[in-house]
Structures are given as C-alpha cells and as structure tokens.
C-alpha positions as CSV (number, residue, x, y, z in Angstrom):
1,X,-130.8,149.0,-79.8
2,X,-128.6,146.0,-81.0
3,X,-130.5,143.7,-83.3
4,X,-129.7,140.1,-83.5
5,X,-128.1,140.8,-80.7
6,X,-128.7,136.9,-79.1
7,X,-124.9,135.8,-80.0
8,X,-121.7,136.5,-81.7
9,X,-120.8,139.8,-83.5
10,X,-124.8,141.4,-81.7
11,X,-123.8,140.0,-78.2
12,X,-120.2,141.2,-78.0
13,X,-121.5,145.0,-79.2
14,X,-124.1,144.7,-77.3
15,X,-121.6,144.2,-74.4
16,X,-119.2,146.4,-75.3
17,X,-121.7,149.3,-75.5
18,X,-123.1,148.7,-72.3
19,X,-119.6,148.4,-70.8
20,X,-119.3,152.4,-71.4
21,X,-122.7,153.3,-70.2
22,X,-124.9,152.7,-73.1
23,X,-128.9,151.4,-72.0
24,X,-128.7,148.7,-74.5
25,X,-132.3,146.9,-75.6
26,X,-131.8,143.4,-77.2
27,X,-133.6,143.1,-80.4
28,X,-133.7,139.5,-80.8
29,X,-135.8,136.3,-82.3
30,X,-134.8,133.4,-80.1
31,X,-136.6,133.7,-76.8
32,X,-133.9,132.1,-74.6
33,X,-130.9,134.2,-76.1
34,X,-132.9,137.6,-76.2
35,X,-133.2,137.3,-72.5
36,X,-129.7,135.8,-71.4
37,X,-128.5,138.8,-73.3
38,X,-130.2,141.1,-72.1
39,X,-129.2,139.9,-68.5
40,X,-126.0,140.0,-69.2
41,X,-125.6,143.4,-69.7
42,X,-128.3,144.4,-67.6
43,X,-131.0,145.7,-70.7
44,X,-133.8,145.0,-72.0
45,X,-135.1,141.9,-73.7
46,X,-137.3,142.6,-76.9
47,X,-138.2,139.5,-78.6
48,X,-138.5,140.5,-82.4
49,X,-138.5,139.0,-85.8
50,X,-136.9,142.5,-87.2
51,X,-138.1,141.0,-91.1
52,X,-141.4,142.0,-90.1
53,X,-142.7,145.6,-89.7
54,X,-145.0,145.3,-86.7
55,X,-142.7,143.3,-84.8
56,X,-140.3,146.3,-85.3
57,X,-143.0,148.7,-84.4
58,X,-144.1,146.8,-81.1
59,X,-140.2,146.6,-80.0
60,X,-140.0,150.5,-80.6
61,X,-142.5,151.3,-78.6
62,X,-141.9,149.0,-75.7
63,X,-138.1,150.3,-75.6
64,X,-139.2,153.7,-76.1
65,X,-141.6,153.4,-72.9
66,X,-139.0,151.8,-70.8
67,X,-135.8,153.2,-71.9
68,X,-136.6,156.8,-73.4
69,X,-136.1,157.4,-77.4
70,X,-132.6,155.2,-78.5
71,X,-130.3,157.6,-80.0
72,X,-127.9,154.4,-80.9
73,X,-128.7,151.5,-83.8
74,X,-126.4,148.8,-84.3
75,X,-128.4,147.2,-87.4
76,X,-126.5,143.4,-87.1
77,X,-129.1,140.8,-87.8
78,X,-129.0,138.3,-90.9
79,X,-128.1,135.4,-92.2
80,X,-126.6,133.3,-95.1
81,X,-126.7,130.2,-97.0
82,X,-124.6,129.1,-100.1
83,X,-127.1,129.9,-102.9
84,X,-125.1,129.3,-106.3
85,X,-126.1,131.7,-108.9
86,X,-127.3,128.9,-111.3
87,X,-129.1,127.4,-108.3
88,X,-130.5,130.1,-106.5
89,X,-134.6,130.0,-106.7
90,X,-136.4,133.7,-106.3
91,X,-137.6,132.2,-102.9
92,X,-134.4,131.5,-101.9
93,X,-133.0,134.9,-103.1
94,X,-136.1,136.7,-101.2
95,X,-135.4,135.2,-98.0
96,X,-131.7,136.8,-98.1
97,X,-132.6,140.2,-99.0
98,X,-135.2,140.2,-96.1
99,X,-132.8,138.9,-93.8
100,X,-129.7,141.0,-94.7
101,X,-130.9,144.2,-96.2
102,X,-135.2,144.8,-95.6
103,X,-135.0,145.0,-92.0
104,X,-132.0,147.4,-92.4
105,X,-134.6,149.8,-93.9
106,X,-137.1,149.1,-91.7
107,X,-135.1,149.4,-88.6
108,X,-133.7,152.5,-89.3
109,X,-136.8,154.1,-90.7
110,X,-138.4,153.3,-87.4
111,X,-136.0,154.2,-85.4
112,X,-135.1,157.7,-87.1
113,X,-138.4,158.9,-87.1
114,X,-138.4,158.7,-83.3
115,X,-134.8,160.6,-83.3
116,X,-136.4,162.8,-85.3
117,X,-139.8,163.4,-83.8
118,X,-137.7,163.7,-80.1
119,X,-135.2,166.2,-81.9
120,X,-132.1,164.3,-80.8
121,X,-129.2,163.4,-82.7
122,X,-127.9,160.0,-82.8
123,X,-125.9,157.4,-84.6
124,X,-126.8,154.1,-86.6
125,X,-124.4,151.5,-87.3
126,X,-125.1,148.5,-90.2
127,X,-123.3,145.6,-90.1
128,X,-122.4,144.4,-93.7
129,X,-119.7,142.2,-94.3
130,X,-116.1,142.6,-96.8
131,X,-118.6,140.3,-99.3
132,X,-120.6,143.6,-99.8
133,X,-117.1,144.9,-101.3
134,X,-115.8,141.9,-103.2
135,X,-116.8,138.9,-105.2
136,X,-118.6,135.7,-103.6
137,X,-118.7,133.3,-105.1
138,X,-121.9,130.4,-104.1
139,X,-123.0,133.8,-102.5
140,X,-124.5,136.0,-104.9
141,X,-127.9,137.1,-103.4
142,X,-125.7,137.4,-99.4
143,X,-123.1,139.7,-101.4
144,X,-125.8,141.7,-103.1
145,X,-127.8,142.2,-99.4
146,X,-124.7,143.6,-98.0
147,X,-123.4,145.2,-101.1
148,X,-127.0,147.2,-100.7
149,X,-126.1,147.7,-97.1
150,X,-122.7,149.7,-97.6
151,X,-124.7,151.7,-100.3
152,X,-127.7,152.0,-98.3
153,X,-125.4,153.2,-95.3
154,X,-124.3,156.2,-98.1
155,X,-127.5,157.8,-98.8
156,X,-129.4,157.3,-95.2
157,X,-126.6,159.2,-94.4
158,X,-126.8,162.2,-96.5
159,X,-130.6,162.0,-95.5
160,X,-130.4,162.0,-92.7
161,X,-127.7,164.5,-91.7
162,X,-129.7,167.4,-91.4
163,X,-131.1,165.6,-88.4
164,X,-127.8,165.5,-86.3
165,X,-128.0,161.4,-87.1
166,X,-124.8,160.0,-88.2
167,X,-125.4,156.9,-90.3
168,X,-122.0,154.4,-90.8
169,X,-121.4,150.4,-91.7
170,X,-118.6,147.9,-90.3
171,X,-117.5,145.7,-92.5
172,X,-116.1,142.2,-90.8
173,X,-114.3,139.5,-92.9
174,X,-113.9,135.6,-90.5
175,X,-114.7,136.6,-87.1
176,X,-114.6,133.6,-85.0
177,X,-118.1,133.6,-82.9
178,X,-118.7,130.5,-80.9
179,X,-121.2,129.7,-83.7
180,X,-118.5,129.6,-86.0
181,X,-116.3,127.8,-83.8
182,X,-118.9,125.2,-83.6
183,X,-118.9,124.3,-87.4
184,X,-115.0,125.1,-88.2
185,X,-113.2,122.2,-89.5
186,X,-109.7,121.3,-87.4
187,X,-107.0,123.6,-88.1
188,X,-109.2,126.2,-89.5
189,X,-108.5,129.0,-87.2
190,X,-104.8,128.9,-88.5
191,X,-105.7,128.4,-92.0
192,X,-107.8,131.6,-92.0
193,X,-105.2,133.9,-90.0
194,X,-102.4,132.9,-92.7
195,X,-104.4,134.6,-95.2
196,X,-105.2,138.1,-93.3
197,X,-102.5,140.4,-92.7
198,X,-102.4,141.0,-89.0
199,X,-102.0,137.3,-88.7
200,X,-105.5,135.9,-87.2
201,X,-109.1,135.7,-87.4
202,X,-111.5,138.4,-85.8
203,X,-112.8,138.4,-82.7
204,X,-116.4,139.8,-81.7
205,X,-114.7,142.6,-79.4
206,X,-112.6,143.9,-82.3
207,X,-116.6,144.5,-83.8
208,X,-117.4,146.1,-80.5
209,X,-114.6,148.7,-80.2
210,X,-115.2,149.7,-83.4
211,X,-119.1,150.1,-82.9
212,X,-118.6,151.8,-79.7
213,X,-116.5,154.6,-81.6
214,X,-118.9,155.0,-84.3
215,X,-121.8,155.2,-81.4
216,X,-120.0,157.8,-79.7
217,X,-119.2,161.2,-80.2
218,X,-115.5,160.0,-80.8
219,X,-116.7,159.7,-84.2
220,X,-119.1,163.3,-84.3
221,X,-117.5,164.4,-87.8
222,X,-117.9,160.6,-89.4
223,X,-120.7,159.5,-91.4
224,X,-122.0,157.4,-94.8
225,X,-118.6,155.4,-94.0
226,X,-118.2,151.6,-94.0
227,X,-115.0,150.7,-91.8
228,X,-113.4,147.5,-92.7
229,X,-112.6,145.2,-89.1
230,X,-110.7,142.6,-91.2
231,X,-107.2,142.9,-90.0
232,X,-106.4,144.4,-93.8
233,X,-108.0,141.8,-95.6
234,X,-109.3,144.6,-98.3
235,X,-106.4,146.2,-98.4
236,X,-104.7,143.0,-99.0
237,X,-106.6,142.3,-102.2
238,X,-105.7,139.2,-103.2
239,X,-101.8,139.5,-101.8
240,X,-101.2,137.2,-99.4
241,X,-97.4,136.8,-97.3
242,X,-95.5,133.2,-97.6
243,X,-95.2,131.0,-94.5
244,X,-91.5,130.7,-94.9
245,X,-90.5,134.1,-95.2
246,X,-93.1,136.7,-95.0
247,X,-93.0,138.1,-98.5
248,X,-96.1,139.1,-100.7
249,X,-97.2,137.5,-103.4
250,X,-100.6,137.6,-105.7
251,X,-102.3,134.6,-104.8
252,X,-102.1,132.0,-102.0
253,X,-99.6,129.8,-103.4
C-alpha cells in the first residue's frame, strides 16, 4: 500500500516497488490520479481520504479482498502551508497534524492489525521530511507533524517488533517532483543543488530505492530508523562548499 501515491515522491515508490515485484494498491484522494497510477504500475486504485478512519477501513478491506493482507506500507501522504508561528490559527495547526501525522497512526494501526491477525511479518515505511530534524522556520506546525513522524516511527517500532513488522521513516530534503517543478522560480534547481553536498536536488527515484530496500528483506535487521535521502544535507549542518573553490564554510556566504 502507497498512500498519496497519485504523484511525486508516492508515484515514483509506488513505481519503483512494483518494478521488483511488489502488488502495489494506490491509496489516493484525487480520482483521476489514483487511477492513472494505479495503471501505470498495473495495481489497484483505492480512492481514499487517509485523514479519515472509515475511508482507511473501506480501502483495507477492498485491498485485502483483491490483493491478500499487504505486508508493505509506504505511509507518504501530506501536505504543507507556510503557517508562521505568530500567525498560525488552531484550525490551521489541526489541519497539518491530520494531514502529516494522524493518518500516519491510523494507517499503520490498520494495517498492522491485519499483519498481525494473518501472522505475517512485514515492513512500514513513513515519509517525514529533514524539517522533522531541524528548525523551520514559517513551518512550525509541518515540522512538528514530521518531527512526530520520526518519533512515532521509534516506538511503533519497538511495538511492533514482536510481530516480525519492521517499522522505518525516510527523510527527504528538495526533491524535485513535477509539482515542484511547476511552482520553482527560474534558476532554482541550481540554486538548491549549490547548497547540498552531492551537488543537486533529489529526485523521486532516489525516494524509491531507498523505500524498496527498507520494504525488502535487504533491510531484515533495520528497524525504528529514519534514513536521510538528502544528498548529506543533515550531515552538512549548516556548512556549505564555495562556488569558486569547493571549500567549507559555516554559512552560505
């Protein structure tokens, strides 16, 4: 099961699971994109609003009828808007929290049960972000949701070990979707790559590879771990290497 699984970061995992075998059911709101997804890698279209609990429930069962128990979760849905701290209205900050963090519960609750109830091991992979690990600021209630996430990602873990289901989070920093590409400024591509260390932005497949290896048993021994896909922008921490001549220094300038 891929949530949000219409476009970017969910359609390239999505594809890249499917590429090595995987039965991939498309958890997804937008009609249109759930089921030009699902075509695409040859799965099955759920239509699902994942915020809300029977929604979740009704997409279970239908992908438990047609495609047995799912033994893989990639837990990508959400969203953000700039919501500064001074600014930010309890609505505002509710509607985050549902769409980053709630259904992150609610999806994996549902879904572990029915590993659990089918005795089979399996593996659940949360998308959080590099904000869930660092300041954002104009972004406090996005960075809290995904700060939850990696700690969320911890403790399902540990509860859920005894079941055989490994439980692990993939943190992404600019990873150029086409929806990003639609809204990016000239030049902005370039801008962003001269701040991470390997020298560009992400790309969706970079997100798949890494999900296929924590939905496989390539990663049997790994769990509660959040994996940073940023080409070493965590690492980085604030360093960044002049244009000129390739040396560090604290700070862009």
């Amino acid at each position: 099961v891929v949530t949000g699984g219409g476009a970017g970061i969910g359609q390239g995992i999505a594809a890249g699971l499917a590429a090595f075998g995987a039965r991939v059911a498309i958890w997804e709101r937008e009609l249109e994109r759930c089921e030009a997804v699902a075509a695409e890698v040859d799965g099955l279209a759920c239509v699902t609003d994942v915020r809300d609990e029977e929604q979740v429930d009704a997409a279970l069962r239908r992908t438990t009828g047609e495609l047995g128990t799912p033994t893989v979760l990639v837990n990508n849905a959400g969203g953000v808007f700039a919501a500064p701290l001074l600014e930010t209205a309890p609505r505002g900050w509710d509607a985050l929290i549902r769409s980053n963090l709630t259904h992150v519960l609610l999806c994996t609750q549902r879904v572990a049960r029915a590993m659990v109830t089918a005795e089979l091991p399996g593996s659940v992979v949360n998308i959080t972000s590099i904000e869930g690990t660092r300041a954002a600021p104009g972004y406090a209630a996005y960075a809290a949701a995904k700060a939850g996430v990696v700690n969320f990602t911890r403790t399902a873990a540990l509860e859920l070990a005894p079941h055989g289901i490994r439980v692990n989070s993939l943190a992404p920093d600019v990873t150029m979707t086409e929806g990003l590409r639609r809204v990016a400024p000239p030049g902005f591509e370039r801008g962003v790559a001269s701040m991470i260390p390997l020298g560009r932005a992400g790309h969706v497949d970079d997100l798949a590879g890494a999900a296929v290896f924590l939905a496989s048993e390539l990663s049997s021994y790994v769990t509660g771990q959040t994996l940073h896909v940023d080409g070493g922008t965590a690492a980085a921490g604030g360093w960044y290497r002049r244009p000129d001549d390739g040396t560090y220094v604290l700070g862009p300038g």
